[in-house]
C-alpha positions as CSV (number, residue, x, y, z in Angstrom):
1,X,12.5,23.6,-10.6
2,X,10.4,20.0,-10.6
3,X,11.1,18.2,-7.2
4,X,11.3,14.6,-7.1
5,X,11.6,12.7,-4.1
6,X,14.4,9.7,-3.5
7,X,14.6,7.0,-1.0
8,X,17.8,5.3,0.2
9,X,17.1,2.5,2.2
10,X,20.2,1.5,4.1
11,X,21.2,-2.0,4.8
12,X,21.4,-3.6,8.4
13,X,25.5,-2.8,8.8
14,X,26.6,0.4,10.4
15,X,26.5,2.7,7.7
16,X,28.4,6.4,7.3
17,X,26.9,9.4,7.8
18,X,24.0,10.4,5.8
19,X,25.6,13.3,4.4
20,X,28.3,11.0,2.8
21,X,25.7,8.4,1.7
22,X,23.7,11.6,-0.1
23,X,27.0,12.7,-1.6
24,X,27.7,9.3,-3.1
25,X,24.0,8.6,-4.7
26,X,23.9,12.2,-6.0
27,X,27.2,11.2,-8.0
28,X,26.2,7.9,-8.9
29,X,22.7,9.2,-10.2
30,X,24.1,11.7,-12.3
31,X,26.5,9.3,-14.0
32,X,23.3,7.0,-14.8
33,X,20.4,6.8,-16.7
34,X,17.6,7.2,-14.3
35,X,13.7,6.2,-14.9
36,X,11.0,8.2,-12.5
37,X,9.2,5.3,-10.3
38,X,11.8,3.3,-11.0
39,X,13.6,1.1,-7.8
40,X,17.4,0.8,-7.7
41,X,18.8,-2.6,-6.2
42,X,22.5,-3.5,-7.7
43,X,25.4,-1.2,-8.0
44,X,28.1,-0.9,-10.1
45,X,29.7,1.0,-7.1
46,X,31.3,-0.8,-4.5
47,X,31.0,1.5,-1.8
48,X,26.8,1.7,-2.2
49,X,26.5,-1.7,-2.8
50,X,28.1,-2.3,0.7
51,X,25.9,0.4,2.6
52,X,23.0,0.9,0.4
53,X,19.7,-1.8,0.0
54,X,17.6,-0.1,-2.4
55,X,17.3,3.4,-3.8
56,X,13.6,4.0,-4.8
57,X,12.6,7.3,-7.2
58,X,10.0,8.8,-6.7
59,X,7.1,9.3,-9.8
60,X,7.5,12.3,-11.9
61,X,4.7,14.0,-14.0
62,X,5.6,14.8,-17.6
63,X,8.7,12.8,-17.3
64,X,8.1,9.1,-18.6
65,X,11.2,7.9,-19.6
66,X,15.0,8.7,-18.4
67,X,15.6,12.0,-16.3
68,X,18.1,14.4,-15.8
69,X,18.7,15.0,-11.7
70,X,20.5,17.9,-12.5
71,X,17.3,19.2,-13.3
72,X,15.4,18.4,-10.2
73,X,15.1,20.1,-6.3
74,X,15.7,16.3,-5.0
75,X,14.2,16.1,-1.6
76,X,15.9,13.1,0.1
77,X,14.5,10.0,2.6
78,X,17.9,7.9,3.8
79,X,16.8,5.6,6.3
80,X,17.5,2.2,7.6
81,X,14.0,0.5,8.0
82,X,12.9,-1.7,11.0
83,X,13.5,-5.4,10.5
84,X,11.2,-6.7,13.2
85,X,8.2,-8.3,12.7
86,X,4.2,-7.9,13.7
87,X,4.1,-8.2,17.3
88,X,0.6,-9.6,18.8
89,X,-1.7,-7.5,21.1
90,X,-3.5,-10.2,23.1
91,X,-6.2,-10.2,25.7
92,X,-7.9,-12.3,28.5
93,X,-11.4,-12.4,27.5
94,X,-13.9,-15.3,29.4
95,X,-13.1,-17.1,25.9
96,X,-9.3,-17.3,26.8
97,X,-6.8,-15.3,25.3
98,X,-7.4,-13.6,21.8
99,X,-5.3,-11.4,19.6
100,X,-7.5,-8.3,19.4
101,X,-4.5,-6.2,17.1
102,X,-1.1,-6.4,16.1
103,X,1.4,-3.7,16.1
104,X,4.2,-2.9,13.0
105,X,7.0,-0.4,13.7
106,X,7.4,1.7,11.0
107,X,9.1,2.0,8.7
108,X,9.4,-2.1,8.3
109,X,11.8,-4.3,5.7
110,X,8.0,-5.9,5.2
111,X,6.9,-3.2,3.5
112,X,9.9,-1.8,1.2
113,X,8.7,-0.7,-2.1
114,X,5.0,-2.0,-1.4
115,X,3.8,1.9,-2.5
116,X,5.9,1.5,-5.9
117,X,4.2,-2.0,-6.9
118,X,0.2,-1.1,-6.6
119,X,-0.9,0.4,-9.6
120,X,-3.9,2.4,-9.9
121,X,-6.0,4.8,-12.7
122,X,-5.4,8.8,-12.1
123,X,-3.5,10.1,-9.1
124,X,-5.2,7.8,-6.1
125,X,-2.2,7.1,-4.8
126,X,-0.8,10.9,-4.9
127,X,-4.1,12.8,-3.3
128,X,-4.4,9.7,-0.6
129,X,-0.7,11.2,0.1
130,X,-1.8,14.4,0.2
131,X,-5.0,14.0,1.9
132,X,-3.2,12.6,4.4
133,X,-0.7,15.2,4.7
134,X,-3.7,17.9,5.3
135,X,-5.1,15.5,8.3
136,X,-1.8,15.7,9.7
137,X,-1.4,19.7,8.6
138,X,-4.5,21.0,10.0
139,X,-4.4,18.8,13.1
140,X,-1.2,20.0,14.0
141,X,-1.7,23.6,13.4
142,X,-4.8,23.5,16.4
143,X,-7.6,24.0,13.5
144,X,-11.0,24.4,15.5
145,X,-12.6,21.1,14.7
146,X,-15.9,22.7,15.5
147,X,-15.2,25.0,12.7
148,X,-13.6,22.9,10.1
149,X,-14.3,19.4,10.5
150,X,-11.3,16.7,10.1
151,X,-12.2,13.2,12.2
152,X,-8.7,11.5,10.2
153,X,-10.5,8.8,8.9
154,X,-9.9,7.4,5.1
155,X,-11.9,4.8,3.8
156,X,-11.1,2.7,0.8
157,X,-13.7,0.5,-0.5
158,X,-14.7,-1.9,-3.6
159,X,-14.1,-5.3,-5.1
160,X,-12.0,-8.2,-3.6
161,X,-8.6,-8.2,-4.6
162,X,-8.1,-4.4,-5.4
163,X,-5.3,-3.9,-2.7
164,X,-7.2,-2.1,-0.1
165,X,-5.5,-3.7,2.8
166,X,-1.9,-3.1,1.1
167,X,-2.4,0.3,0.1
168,X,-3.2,1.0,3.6
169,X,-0.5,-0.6,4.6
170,X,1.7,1.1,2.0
171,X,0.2,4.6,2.9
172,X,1.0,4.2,6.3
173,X,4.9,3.0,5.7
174,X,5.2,5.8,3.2
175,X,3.8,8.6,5.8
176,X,6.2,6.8,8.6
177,X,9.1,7.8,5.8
178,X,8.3,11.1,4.4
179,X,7.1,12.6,8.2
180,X,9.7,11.6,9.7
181,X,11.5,15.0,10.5
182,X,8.3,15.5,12.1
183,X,7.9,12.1,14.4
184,X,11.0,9.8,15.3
185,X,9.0,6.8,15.0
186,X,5.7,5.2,13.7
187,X,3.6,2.1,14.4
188,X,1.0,0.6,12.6
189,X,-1.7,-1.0,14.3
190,X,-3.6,-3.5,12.9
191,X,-7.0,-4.4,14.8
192,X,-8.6,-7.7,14.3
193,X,-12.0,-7.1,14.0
194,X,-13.2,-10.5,14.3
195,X,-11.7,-11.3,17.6
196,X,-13.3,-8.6,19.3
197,X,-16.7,-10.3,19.1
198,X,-17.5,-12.3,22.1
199,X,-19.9,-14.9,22.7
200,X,-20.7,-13.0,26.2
201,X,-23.6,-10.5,26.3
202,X,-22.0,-6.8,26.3
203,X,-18.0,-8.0,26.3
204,X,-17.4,-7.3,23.0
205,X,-18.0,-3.3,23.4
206,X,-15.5,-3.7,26.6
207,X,-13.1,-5.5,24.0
208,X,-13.5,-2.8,21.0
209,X,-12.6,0.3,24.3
210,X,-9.8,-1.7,25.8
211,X,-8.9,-2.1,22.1
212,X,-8.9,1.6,21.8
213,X,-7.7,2.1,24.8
214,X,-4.6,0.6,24.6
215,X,-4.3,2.9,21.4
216,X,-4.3,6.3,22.8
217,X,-1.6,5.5,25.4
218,X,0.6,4.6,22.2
219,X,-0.8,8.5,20.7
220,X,-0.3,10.2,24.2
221,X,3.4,10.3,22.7
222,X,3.2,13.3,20.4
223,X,6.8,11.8,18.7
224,X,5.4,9.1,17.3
225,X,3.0,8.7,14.3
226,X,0.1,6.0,14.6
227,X,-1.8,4.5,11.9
228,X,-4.7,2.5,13.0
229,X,-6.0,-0.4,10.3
230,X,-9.2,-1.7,10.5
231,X,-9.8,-4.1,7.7
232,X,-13.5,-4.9,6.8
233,X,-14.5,-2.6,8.8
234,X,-18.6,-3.4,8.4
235,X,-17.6,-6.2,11.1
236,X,-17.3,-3.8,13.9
237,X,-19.4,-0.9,12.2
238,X,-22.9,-2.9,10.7
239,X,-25.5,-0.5,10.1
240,X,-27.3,-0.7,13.2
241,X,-30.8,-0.6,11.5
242,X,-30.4,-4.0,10.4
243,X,-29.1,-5.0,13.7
244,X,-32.3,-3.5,15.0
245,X,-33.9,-5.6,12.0
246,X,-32.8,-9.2,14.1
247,X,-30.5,-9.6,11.4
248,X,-27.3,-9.2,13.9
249,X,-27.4,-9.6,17.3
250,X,-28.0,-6.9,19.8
251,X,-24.4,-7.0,21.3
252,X,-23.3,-5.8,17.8
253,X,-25.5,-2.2,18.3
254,X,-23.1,-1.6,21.6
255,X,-19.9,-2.5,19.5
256,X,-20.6,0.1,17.1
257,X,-21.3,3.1,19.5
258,X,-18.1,2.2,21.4
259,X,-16.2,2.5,17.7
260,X,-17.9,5.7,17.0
261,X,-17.0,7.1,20.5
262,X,-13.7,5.8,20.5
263,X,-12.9,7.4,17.2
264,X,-14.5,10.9,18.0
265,X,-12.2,10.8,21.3
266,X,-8.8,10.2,19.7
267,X,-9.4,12.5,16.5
268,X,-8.4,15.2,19.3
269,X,-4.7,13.6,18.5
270,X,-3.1,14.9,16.2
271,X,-0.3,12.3,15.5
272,X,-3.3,9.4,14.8
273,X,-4.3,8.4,11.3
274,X,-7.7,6.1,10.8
275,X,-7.6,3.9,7.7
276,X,-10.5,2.0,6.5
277,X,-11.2,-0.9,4.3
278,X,-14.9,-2.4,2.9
279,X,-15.7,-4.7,0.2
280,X,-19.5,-4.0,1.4
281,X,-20.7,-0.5,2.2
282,X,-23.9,-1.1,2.1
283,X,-23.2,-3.1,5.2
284,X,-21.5,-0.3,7.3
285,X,-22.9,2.0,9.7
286,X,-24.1,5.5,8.1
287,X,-22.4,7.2,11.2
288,X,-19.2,6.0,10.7
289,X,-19.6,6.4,6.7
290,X,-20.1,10.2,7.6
291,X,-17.2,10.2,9.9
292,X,-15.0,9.5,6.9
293,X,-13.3,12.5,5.6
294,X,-12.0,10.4,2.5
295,X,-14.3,7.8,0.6
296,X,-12.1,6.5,-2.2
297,X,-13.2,3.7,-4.5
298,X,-10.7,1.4,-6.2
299,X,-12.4,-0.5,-8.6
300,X,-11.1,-3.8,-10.9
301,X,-8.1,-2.2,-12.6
302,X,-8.5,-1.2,-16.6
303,X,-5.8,-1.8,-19.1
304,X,-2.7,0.7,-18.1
305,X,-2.3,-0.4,-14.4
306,X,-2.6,-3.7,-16.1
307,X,0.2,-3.2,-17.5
308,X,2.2,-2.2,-15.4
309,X,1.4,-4.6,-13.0
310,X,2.8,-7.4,-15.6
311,X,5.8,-5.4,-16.6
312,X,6.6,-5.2,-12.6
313,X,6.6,-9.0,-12.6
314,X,8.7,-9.4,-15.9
315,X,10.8,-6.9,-14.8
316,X,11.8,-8.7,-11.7
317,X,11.5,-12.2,-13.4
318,X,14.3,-10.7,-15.7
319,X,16.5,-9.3,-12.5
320,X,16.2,-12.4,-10.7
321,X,17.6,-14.4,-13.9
322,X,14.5,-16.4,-14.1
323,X,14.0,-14.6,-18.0
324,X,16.8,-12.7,-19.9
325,X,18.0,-10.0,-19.6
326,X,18.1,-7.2,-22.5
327,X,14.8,-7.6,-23.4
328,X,13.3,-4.1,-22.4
329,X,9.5,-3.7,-22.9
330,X,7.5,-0.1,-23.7
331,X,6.9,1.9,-20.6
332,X,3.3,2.3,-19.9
333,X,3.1,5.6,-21.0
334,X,5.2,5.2,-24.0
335,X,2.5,2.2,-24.9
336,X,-0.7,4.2,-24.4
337,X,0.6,7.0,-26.6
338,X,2.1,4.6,-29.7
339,X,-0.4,3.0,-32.5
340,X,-0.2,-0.6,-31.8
341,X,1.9,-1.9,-35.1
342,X,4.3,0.3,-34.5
343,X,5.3,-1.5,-30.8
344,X,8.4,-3.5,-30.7
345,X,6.5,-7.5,-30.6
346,X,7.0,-8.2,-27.3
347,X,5.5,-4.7,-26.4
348,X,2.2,-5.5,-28.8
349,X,1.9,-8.6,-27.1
350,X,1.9,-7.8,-24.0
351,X,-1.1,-5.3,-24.6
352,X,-3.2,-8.1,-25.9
353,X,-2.6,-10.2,-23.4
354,X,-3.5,-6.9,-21.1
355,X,-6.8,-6.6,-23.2
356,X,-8.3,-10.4,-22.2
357,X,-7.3,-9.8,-18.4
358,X,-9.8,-7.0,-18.4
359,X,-11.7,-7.8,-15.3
360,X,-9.3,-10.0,-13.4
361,X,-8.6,-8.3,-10.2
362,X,-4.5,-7.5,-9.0
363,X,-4.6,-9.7,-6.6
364,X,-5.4,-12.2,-9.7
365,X,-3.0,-10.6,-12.1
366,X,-0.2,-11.4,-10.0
367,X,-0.6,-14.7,-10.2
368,X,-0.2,-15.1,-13.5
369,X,3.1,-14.9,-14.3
370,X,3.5,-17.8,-11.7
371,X,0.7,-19.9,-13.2
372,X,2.2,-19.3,-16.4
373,X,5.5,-20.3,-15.8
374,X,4.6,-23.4,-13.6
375,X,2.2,-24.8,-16.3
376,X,2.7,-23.7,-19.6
377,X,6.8,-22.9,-19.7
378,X,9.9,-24.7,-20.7
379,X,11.1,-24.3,-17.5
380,X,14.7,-24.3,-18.2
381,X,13.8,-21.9,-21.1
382,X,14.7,-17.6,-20.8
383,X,12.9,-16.4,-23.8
384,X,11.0,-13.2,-22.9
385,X,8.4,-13.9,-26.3
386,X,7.9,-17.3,-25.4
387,X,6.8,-16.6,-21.7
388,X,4.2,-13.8,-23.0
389,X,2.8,-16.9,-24.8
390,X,2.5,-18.5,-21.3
391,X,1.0,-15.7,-19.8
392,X,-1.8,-15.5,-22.6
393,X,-2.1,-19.4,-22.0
394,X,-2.4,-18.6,-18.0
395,X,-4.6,-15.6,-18.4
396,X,-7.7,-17.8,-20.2
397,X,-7.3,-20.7,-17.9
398,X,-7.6,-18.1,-14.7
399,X,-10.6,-17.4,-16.8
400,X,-12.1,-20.5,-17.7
401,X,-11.3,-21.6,-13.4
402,X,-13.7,-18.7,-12.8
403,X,-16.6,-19.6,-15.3
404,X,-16.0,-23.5,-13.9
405,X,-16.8,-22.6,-10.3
């Protein structure tokens, strides 16, 4: 039997037991027509509505349009998420005080359904789940690290705007969620790299070990699970032969050894998780490039995580009222494997419009259904068809703003 995972986030009221809460989705979901990926927020039943936020299904394989749960092994996630927000790590440096990280406890109301709305080609997000999983697997099974080398470090890297920092993000709230018969709690920890450069000779390596420092007391705690981010990561791991070169400074040579021996002293953890991101890898360090046990590119996306990134936004445009109701578009899948003319209009449409925004990145593509509804709709109007036109209209002036600059 196929599993498929389900998440019930629980609202901020004192909710029944989880058994009951289980007993009640498991009824509701077999009286309802169910779409793998698909997120749950309204109710026709009272009693979930009261207790329940969102119910989130997990993808399935071979199953693109509604399932039967009958037919599934469903392994449930009911959990009521944190609703606190980023907390600042500072320190007194001879600058004054500067925020060197901030810390996220997971899982966070920030980041509920984040891993559902980034969209990418093959199964990145699936083997960055299970890579992760392994880490954790081998780690805490006492594999000789001498033997078979595992340093927990994943490094995603590529164009602007591809969602490297929010997949990191979204990998980490999604680990905090599905280990979490294994730790009790999780906290992400967000470094700033460009704080911990100071314009004193030698502080900033003191900065980057108190940094780390201040880390592995938080991973002495075998309970909790600890993702470390370090966005653009070149900042505190430049290739040292071109700060050798003169083009850095010295200071940055003695930043980079204390990151590589900081992160060769806490891979002996086995509740820490290192996640990377680069737009320029030609500008990082070849040691720390080899201490990465996952390289993944993510690249400018092509035309079906196009599409569903712009049937995400109509989707919600059409729950929150802002276009009608009603007006179901073709799944992804159903699109890619359906001759063009024989697409419902809206459907064809929407895959031309998906052609021209062939190299825009995500971060671009989600602005256009804003762009499009601010400048080129009746405001007051619903109509699904007419907003596609708007979209079009958006998607070559996004265009046109890039040729013009």
């Amino acid at each position: 039997m196929q599993s498929v995972k389900v998440e019930v986030v629980l609202k901020k009221v004192k909710a029944p037991p989880k058994h009951t809460i289980q007993q009640s989705i498991t009824t509701y979901l077999k009286c309802n027509h169910i779409k793998p990926g698909n997120v749950i927020r309204s109710f026709s039943d009272a009693y979930l509505q009261d207790f329940v936020d969102c119910i989130i299904i997990d993808d399935v394989p071979y199953c693109p349009n509604m399932m039967d749960v009958t037919q599934f092994d469903i392994h449930w996630y009911i959990y009521s998420p944190d609703h606190s927000r980023s907390m600042l790590q500072n320190e007194s440096t001879p600058d004054g005080t500067i925020n060197i990280a901030t810390h996220l406890i997971l899982p966070n109301i920030e980041l509920i359904n984040s891993w559902e709305n980034l969209h990418y080609e093959s199964e990145i997000k699936h083997n960055l789940l299970r890579y992760a999983h392994t880490m954790m697997q081998f780690s805490d099974s006492g594999i000789d690290n001498n033997i078979i080398t595992c340093n927990k470090v994943i490094l995603l890297h590529g164009p602007p705007g591809t969602g490297k920092t929010s997949l990191c993000k979204a990998l980490a709230h999604k680990l905090s969620i599905i280990m979490q018969d294994r730790y009790s709690s999780a906290i992400l920890v967000e470094i700033n790299s460009h704080s911990l450069f100071s314009r004193y000779f030698s502080e900033s390596g003191k900065l980057v070990t108190k940094m780390f420092s201040s880390i592995r007391e938080i991973i002495e705690n075998e309970g909790i699970l600890v993702c470390v981010l370090i966005d653009e990561v070149e900042s505190l791991a430049h290739a040292r032969d071109q700060c050798l070169s003169g083009v850095e400074p010295s200071d940055a040579i003695r930043v980079v050894n204390a990151v590589l021996t900081q992160l060769d002293q806490i891979k002996t953890y086995p509740n820490v998780l290192i996640l990377a991101t680069s737009n320029l890898t030609k500008s990082i360090d070849l040691a720390f490039i080899d201490r990465a046990d996952i390289k993944q590119y993510l690249g400018l996306p092509k035309i079906p995580a196009i599409y569903q990134i712009y049937l995400s936004c109509i989707e919600e445009l059409q729950r929150t009222n802002i276009l009608e109701k009603n007006v179901p578009l073709a799944s992804v899948n159903t699109v890619m494997k359906t001759e063009c003319n024989k697409l419902d209009n809206n459907s064809r449409k929407l895959m031309e419009i998906c052609e021209r925004s062939v190299g825009l990145s995500g971060r671009s593509l989600r602005k256009i259904p804003f762009i499009g509804h601010a400048l080129f709709s009746d405001i007051k109007s619903k109509n699904v068809e007419d907003f596609l036109i708007s979209m079009e209209k958006a998607v070559e002036k996004e265009k046109d703003d890039r040729i013009n600059m």
